[in-house]
Backbone bond lengths (Angstrom), bond angles and torsions (degrees), N, CA, C in turn:
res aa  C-N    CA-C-N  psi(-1)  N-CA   C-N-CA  omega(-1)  CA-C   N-CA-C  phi
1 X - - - 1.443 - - 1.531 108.97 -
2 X 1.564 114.24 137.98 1.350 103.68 -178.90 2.022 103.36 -129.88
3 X 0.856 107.88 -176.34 1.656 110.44 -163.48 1.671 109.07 -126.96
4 X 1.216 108.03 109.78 2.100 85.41 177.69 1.889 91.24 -136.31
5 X 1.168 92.92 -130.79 1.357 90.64 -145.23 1.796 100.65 -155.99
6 X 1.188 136.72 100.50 1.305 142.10 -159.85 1.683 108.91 -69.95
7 X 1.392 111.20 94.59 1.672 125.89 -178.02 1.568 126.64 -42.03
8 X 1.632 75.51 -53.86 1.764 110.21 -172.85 1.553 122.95 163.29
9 X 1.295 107.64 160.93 1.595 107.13 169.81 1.537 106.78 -97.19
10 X 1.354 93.58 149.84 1.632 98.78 150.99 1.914 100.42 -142.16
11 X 1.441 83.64 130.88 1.308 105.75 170.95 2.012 99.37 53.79
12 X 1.090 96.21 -119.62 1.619 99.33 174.73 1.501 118.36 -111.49
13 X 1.318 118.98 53.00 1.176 134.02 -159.64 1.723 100.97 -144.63
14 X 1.161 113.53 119.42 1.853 118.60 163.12 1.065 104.37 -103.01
15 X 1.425 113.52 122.15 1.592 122.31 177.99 1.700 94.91 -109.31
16 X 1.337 98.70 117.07 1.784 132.11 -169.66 1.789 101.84 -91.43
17 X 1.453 131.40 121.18 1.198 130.33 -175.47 1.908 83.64 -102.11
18 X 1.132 106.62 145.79 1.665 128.12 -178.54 1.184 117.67 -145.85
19 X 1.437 129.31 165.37 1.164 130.61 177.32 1.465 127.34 -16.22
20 X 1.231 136.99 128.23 1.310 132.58 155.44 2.027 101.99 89.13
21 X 1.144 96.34 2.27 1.860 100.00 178.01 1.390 95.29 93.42
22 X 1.124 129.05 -9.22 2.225 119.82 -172.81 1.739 83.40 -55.53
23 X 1.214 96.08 148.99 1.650 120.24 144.09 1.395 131.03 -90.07
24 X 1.286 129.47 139.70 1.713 131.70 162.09 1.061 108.94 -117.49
25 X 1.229 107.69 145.28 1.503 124.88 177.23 1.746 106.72 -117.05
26 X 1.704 90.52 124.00 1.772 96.29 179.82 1.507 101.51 -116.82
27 X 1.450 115.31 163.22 1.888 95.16 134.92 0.629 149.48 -93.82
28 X 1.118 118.29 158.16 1.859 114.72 -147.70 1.492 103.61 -79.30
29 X 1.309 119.68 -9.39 1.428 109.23 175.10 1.535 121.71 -96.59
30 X 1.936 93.65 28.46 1.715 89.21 157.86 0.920 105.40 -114.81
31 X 1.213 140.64 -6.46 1.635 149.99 -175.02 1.457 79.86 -62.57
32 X 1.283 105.69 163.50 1.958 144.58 168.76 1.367 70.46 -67.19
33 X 1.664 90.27 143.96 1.855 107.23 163.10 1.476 99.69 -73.64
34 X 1.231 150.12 -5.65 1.436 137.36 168.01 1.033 122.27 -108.06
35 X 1.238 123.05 17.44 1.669 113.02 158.55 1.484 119.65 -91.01
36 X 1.260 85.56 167.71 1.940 100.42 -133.19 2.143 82.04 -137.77
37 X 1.889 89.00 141.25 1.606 80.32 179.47 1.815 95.41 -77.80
38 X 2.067 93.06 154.11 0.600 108.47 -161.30 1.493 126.94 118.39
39 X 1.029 111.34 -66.22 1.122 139.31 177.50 1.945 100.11 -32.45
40 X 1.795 111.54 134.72 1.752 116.81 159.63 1.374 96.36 -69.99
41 X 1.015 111.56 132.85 1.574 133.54 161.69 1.935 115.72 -120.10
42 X 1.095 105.94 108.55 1.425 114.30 153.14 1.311 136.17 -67.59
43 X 1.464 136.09 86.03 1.470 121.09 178.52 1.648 124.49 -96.38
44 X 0.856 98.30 164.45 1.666 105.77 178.67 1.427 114.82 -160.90
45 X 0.723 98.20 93.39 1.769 126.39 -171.44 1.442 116.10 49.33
46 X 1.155 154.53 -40.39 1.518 145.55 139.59 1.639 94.26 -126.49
47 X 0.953 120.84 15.32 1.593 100.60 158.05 1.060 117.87 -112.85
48 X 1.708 113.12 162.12 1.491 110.44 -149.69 1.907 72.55 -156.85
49 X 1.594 98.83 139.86 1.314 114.89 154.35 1.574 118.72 -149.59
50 X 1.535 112.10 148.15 1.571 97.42 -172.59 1.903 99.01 -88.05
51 X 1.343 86.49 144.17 1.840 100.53 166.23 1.003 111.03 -85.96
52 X 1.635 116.42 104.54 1.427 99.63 176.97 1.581 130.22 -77.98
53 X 1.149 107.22 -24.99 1.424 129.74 -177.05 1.625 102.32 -58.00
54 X 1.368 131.95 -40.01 1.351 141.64 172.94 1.062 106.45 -83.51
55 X 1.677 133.27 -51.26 1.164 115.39 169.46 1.972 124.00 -38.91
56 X 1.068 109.78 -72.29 1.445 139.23 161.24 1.529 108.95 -13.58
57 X 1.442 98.41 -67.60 2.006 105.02 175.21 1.684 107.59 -64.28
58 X 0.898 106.97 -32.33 1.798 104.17 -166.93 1.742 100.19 -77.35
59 X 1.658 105.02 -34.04 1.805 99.06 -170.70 1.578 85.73 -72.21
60 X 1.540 144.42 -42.67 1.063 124.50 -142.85 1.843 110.70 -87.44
61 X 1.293 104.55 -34.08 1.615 106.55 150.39 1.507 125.63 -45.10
62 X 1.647 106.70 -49.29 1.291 91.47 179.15 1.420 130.28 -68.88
63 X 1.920 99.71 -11.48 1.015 90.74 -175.38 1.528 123.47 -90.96
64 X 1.312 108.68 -18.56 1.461 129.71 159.06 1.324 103.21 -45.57
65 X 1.347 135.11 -57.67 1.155 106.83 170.29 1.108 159.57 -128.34
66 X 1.798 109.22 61.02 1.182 154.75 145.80 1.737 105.90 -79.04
67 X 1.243 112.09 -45.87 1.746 85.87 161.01 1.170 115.92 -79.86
68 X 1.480 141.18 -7.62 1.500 119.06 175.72 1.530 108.97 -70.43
69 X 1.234 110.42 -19.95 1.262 125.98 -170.85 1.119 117.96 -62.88
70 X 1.538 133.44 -60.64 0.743 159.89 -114.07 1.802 105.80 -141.96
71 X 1.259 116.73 -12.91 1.652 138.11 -173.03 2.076 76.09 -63.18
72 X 1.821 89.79 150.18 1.096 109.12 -177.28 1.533 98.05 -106.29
């Protein structure tokens, strides 16, 4: 099982960010109908589920620091 990170779509294509910056390309119609770019994704051989718990920690870091950023 490996872990990446949902880039973007194009067209009917999910381009999956993974280890080391590589990209994968799935279709998007094996993804969960609710994943969203961005989104931790777990796959294992055509299955795919989002982590939410990783998803969740990674938006809230990022968002931490976009306000450090951004602090007046």
């Amino acid at each position: 099982m490996i872990k990446g990170v949902i880039d973007r779509f194009e067209d009917d294509i999910a381009v999956v960010e993974v280890e080391d910056g590589k990209t994968l390309h799935y279709p998007k119609h094996l993804l969960p109908s609710d994943a969203e770019v961005g989104d931790v994704i777990k796959i294992d051989g055509n299955h795919f589920t989002v982590d939410k718990d990783e998803t969740k920690k990674r938006r809230n870091e990022i968002d931490g620091l976009m306000n450090e950023l951004f602090e007046d």
